[in-house]
C-alpha positions in Angstrom: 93.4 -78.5 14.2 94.9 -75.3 13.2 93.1 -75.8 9.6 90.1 -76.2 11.4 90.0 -73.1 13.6 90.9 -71.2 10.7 87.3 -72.6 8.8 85.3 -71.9 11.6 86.6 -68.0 11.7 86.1 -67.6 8.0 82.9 -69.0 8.1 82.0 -67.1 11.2 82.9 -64.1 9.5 81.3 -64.6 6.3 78.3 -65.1 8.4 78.3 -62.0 10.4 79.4 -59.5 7.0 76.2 -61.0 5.4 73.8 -60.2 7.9 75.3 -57.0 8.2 75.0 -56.3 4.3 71.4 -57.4 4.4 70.6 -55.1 7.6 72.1 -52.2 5.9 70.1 -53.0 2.7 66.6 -52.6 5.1 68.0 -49.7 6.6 68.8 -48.3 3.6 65.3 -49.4 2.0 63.7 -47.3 5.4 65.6 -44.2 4.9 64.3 -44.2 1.4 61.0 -44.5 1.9 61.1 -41.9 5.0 63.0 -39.7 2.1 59.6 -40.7 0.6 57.4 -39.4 2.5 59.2 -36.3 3.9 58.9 -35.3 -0.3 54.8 -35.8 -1.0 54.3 -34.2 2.7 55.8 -31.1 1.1 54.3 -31.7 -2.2 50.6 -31.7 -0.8 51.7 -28.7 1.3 52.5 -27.3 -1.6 49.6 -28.5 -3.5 46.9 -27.1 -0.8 48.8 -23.5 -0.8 48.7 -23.4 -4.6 44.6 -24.6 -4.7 43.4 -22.2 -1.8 45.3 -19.3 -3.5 44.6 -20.3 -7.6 42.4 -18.3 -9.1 39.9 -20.0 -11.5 38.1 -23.1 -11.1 40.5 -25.0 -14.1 43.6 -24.3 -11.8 42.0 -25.5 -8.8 40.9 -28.7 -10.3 44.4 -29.5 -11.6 45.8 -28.6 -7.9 43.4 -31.2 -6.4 44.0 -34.2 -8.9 48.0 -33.0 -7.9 47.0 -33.6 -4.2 44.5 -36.8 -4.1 47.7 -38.4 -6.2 50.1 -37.1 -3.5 48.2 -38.3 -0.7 47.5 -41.7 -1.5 51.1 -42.5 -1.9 51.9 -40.5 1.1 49.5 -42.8 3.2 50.0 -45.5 1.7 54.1 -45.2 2.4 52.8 -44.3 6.3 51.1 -47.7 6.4 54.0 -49.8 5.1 56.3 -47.7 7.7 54.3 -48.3 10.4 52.2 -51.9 9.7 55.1 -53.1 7.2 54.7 -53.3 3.5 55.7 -56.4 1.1 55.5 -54.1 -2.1 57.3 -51.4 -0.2 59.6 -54.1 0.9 59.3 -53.4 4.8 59.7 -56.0 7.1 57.7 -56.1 10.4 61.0 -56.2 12.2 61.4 -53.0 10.9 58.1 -51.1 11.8 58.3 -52.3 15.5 61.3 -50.5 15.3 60.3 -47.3 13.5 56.8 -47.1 15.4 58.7 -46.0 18.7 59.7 -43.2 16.5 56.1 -42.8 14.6 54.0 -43.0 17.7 55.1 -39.3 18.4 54.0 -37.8 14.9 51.1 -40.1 14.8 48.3 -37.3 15.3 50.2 -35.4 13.1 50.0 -37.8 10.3 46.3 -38.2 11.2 45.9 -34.5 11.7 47.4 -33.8 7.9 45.5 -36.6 6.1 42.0 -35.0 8.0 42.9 -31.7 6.5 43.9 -33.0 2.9 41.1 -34.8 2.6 38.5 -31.5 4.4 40.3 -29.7 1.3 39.5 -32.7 -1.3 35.6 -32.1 -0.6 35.9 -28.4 -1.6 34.1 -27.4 1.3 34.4 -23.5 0.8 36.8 -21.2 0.8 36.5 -20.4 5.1 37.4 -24.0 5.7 39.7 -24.6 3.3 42.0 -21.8 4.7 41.3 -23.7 8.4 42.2 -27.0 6.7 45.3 -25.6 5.1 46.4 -23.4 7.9 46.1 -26.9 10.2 47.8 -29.2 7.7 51.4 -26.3 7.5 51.4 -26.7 11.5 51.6 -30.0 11.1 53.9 -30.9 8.2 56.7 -29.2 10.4 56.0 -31.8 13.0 56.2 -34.7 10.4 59.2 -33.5 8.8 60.7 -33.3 11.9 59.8 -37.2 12.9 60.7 -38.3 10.2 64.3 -36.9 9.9 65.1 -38.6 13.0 64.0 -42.0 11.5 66.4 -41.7 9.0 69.4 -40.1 11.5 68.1 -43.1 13.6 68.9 -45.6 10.7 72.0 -43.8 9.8 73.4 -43.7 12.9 72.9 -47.3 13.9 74.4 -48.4 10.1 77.6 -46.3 11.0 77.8 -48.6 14.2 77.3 -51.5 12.4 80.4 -50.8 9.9 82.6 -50.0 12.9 81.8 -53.2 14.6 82.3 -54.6 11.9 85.5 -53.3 11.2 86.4 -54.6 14.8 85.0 -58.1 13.6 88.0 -58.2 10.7 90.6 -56.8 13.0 89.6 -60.0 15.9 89.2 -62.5 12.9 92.6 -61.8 12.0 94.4 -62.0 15.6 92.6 -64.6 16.2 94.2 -66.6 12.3 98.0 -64.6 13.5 97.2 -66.5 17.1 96.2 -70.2 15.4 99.7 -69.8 12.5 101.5 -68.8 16.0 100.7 -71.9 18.1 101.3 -74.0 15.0 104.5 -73.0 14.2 105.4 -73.4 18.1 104.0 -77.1 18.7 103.5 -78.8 15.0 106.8 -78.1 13.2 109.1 -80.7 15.1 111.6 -83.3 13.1 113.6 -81.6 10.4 112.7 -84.0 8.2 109.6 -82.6 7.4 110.4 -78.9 6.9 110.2 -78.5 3.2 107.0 -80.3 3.3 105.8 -77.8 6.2 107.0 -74.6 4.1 105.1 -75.7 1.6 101.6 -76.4 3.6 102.5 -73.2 5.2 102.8 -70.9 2.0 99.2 -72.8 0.8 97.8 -71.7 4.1 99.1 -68.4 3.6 97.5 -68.1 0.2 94.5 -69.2 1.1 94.4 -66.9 4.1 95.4 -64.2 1.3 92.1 -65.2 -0.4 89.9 -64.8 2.8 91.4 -61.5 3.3 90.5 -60.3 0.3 86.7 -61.0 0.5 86.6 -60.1 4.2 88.0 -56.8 2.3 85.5 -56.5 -0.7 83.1 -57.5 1.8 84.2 -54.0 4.0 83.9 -52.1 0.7 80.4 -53.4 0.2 79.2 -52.3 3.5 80.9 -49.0 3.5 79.4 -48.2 -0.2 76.3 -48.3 1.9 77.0 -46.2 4.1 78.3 -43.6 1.4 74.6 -44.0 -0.3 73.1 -43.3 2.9 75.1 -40.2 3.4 74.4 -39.3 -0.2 71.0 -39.5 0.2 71.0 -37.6 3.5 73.0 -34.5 1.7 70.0 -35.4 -0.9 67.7 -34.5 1.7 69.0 -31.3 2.5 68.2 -30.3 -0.7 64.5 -31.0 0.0 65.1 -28.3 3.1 65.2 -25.7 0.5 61.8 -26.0 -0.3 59.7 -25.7 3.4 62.4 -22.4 3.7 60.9 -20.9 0.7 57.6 -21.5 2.5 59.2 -19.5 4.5 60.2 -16.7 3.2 57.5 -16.4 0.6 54.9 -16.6 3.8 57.2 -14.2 5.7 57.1 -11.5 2.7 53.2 -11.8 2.6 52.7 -10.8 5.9 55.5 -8.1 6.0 52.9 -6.7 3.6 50.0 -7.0 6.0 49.1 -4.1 8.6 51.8 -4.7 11.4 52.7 -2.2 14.6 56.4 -1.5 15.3 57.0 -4.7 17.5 55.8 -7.0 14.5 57.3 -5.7 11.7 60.9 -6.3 14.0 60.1 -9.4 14.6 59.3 -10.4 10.9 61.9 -8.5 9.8 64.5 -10.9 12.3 62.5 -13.7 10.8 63.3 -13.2 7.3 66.9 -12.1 8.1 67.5 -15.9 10.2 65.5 -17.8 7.0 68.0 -15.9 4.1 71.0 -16.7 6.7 69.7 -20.4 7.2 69.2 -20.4 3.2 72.7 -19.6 2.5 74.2 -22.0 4.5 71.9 -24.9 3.1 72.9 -23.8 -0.2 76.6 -23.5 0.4 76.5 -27.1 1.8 74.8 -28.1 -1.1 77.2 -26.9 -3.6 80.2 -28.6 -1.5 78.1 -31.7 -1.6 77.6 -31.3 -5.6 81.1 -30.3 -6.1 82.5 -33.4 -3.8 80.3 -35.9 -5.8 81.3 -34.2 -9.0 78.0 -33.4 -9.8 78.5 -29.7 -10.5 78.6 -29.2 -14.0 79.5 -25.3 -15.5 77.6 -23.4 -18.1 79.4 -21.8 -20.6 78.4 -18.7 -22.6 79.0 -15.8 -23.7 78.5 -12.8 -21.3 79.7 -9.0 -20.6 82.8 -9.8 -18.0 82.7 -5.4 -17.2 79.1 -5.3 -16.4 79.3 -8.5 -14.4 81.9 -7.1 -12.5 79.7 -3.5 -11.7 76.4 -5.8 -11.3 78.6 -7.4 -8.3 79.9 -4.3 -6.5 76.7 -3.0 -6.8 74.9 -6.3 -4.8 77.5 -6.1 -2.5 77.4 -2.6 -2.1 73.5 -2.5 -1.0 74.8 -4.3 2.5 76.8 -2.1 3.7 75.1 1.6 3.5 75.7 1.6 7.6 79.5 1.1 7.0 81.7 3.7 5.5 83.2 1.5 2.9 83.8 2.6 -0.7 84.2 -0.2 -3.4 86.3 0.8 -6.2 86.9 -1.4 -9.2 89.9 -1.2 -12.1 89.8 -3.1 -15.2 92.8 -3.0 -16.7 93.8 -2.2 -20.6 92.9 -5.6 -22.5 90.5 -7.1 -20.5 87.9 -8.4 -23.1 84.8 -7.0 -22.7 83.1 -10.1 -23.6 84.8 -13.7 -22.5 82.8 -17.0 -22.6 82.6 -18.6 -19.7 80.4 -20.1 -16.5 79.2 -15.8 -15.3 77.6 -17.3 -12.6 80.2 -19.2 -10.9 82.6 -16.4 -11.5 80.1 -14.3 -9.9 79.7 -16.4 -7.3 83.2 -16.2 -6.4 83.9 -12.7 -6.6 80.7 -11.5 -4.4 81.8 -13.9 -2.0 84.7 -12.3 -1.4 83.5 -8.7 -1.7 81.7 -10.2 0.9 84.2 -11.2 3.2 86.0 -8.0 2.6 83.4 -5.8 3.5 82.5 -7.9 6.9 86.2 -8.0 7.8 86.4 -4.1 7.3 85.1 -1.9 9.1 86.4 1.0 7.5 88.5 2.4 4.3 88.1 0.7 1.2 87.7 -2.1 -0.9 88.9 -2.7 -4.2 88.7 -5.1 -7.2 91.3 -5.4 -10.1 91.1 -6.9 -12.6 93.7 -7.9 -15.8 95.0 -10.4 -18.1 97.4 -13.2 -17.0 97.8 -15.0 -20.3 96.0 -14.9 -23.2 96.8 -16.5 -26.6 94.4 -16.6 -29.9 91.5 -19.0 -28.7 92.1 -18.8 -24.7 93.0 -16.7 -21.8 93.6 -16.1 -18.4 91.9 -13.5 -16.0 93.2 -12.5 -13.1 90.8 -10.9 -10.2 92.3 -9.3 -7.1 90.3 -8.0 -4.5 92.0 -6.1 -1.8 90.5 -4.6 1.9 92.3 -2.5 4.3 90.4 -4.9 7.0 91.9 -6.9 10.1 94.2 -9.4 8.2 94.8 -12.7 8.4 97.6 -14.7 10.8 100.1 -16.0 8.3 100.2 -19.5 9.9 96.7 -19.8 9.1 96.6 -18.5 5.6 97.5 -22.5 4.4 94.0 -23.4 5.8 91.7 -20.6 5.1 90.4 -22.6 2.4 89.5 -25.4 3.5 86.3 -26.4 4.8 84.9 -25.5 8.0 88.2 -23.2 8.6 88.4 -19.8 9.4 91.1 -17.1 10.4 90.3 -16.9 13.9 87.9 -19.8 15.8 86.7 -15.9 17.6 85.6 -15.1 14.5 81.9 -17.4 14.0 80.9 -15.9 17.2 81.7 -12.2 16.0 81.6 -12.6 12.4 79.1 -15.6 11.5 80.0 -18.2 8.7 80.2 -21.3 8.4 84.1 -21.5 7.3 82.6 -23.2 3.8 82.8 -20.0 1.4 86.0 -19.9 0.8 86.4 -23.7 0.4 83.8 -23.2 -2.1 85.4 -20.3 -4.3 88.6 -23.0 -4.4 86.9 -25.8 -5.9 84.8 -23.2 -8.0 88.8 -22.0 -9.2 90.1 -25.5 -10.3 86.9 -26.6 -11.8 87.0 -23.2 -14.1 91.0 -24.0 -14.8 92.4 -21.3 -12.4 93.1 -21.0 -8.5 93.1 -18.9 -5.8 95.3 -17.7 -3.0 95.4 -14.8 -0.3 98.2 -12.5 0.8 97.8 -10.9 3.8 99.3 -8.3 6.9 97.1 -8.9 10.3 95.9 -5.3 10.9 96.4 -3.8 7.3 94.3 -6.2 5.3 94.4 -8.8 2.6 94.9 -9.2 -1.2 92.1 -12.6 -2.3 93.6 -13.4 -5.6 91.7 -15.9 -8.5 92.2 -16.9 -11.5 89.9 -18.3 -14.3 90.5 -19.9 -17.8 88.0 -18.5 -20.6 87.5 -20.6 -23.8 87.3 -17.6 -26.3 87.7 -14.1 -26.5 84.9 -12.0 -28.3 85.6 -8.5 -28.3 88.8 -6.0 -26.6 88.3 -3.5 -24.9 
């Protein structure tokens, strides 16, 4: 009897982890094609702008082949989302599901293939700026409907690996519950317990062995869900390319007659799309770094003028401030190093950054000097210091770790997303160095980081 139950859970189990393996396969299949679709809707976009602005008829004629490509997959992706597709692999069960979704963005699917194919006619330049103008109102709409196809999809395979996470815990109260009630009512005469341990270490081992598949079979359908979250930080990437829309279209009509009131309200436009920019990139460079697909590029490269070329982009932010930025390269220092310039970069304006926004007066400085250095290697060691508000020492252990700042006060006063920091440490390790912070609330902070160069070229 006992044997028996156990079959039936395992079996029972096995059952339920497959469907839910095969559903998150169809989700996963969705999401792509979504992906899909969100990518040549912003490659015709991209497409039309570059044929209504090109300036000979050769250009123009490439552009259009570009977009009568791009718009046949791109409808032909819609139908199979919304009709189901056996090429595409799309079951019907799935477009019932994603049409509640669709039925929103339908006119602006309709509304984007009439203007692609109005611009595929050539009807003249007057319409083609109508046609264009008509299909960028629109994209932002389709971009939108179908992001929340694929949070839709996400969302519901995250619920699907938690339930069945509860499955494996029940299925395996329930086995503790059947070995419980046998050991209570079968083991009677004495006689027969060394042929009962025995029959009970086989159960156990066979138990052991549905354990261990209901466990691969976890990792399966959590390896799912980290593709789907891989392809969703994927996706974020694609955001970089309507926010250059952005900005480019922003920078155009900055240069177009404007009164007072316009020109401020372009001006805020451009400053939200470079803050939203930054932050899409910083989460991008966490995501490459986390998945270990940020790889450095060495070379050779002036480590004093890099240091100047930084002060000095820092420096152009703060003319309302009075800040001074002061800089000491100390006796040593090679002149020319080879390493990755822009990740170094990258970390040092970052925290000349942070300096200058935590300081509202005095100054900043950078220092910079050799750790260790030996014939075909060496260490450099950058400190920058700012006479600033400080940092609490019981949250200096955390400032670098994502999403973490000083204060919590400090993203309403301050901005950031808490990711910067967490960015320069990862930045640190992979470039064999670290960093750390020293710091006095109310009389500033010493940001420390170190970085390993491969050869030294020339001393100053």
């Amino acid at each position: 009897m006992a044997l028996t139950t156990v079959a039936i859970l395992t079996i029972v189990g096995q059952i339920i982890i497959h469907i839910v393996i095969d559903q998150q396969l169809d989700d996963a299949n969705v999401i792509n094609i979504a992906g899909r679709q969100r990518m040549l809707s912003q490659k015709m976009a991209k497409a039309s702008l570059a044929y209504v602005h090109a300036g000979d008829e050769e250009t123009k004629e490439g552009y259009l082949r570009e977009l009568e490509v791009a718009v046949s997959l791109w409808e032909g992706s819609g139908l199979g989302l919304l009709y189901g597709s056996d090429e595409l692999g799309l079951s019907g069960e799935n477009s019932l599901i994603i049409k509640q979704s669709f039925s929103s963005i339908e006119s602006s699917f309709q509304a984007i293939k009439s203007s692609v194919n109005t611009l595929l006619a050539q009807p003249g330049p007057e319409i083609e700026q109508e046609a264009l103008a008509t299909l960028l109102v629109h994209e932002a709409t389709f971009l939108s409907g179908m992001d929340s196809i694929v949070f839709q999809y996400a969302s519901e395979s995250r619920a699907r690996v938690e339930w069945l996470q509860h499955i494996e815990v029940g299925l395996g109260l329930l086995t503790l519950l059947t070995l419980l009630l046998e050991g209570l009512f079968i083991f009677r005469p004495s006689a027969r317990k060394v042929r009962e341990a025995f029959e009970v270490k086989e159960r156990n081992a066979r138990l052991s062995e549905i354990n261990n598949e209901l466990e691969k079979s976890i990792i399966r359908a959590e390896e799912a869900s980290r593709l789907k979250s891989s392809f969703l930080a994927n996706m974020s990437h694609e955001i970089r390319t309507p926010m250059n829309g952005v900005l480019g279209m922003t920078e155009l009509l900055s240069e177009t007659p404007l009164s007072d009131d316009q020109t401020e309200l372009v001006e805020t436009i451009q400053l939200s799309a470079d803050s939203l920019l930054q932050i899409i990139n910083d989460i991008l460079d966490l995501s490459k770094i986390e998945q270990g697909k940020l790889e450095l590029v060495k070379d050779t490269f002036d480590l004093h003028k890099l240091i100047k070329e930084s002060i000095v982009i820092v420096s152009a932010g703060i003319i309302s401030k009075p800040i001074s930025i002061q800089h000491t390269v100390y006796p040593g220092v090679p002149q020319f190093i080879r390493a990755d310039a822009t990740r170094i970069q990258q970390v040092l304006i970052n925290l000349l950054a942070n300096a200058v926004k935590f300081t509202s007066e005095g100054e900043v400085r950078v220092d910079v000097s050799i750790r260790s250095i030996s014939p075909d290697a060496l260490v450099v060691h950058f400190i920058v210091t700012d006479s600033g508000i400080g940092i609490p020492a019981d949250r200096l252990p955390v400032i670098f770790e994502s999403f973490e700042q000083a204060d919590s006060s400090m993203t309403k006063k301050y901005g950031g997303t808490g990711l910067g920091l967490a960015i320069c440490k990862r930045l640190c390790e992979m470039m064999g160095g670290r960093i750390w912070a020293e710091s006095v609330q109310g009389e500033g902070s010493e940001f420390h980081f170190t970085i390993k160069a491969d050869a030294v070229y020339s001393v100053s």
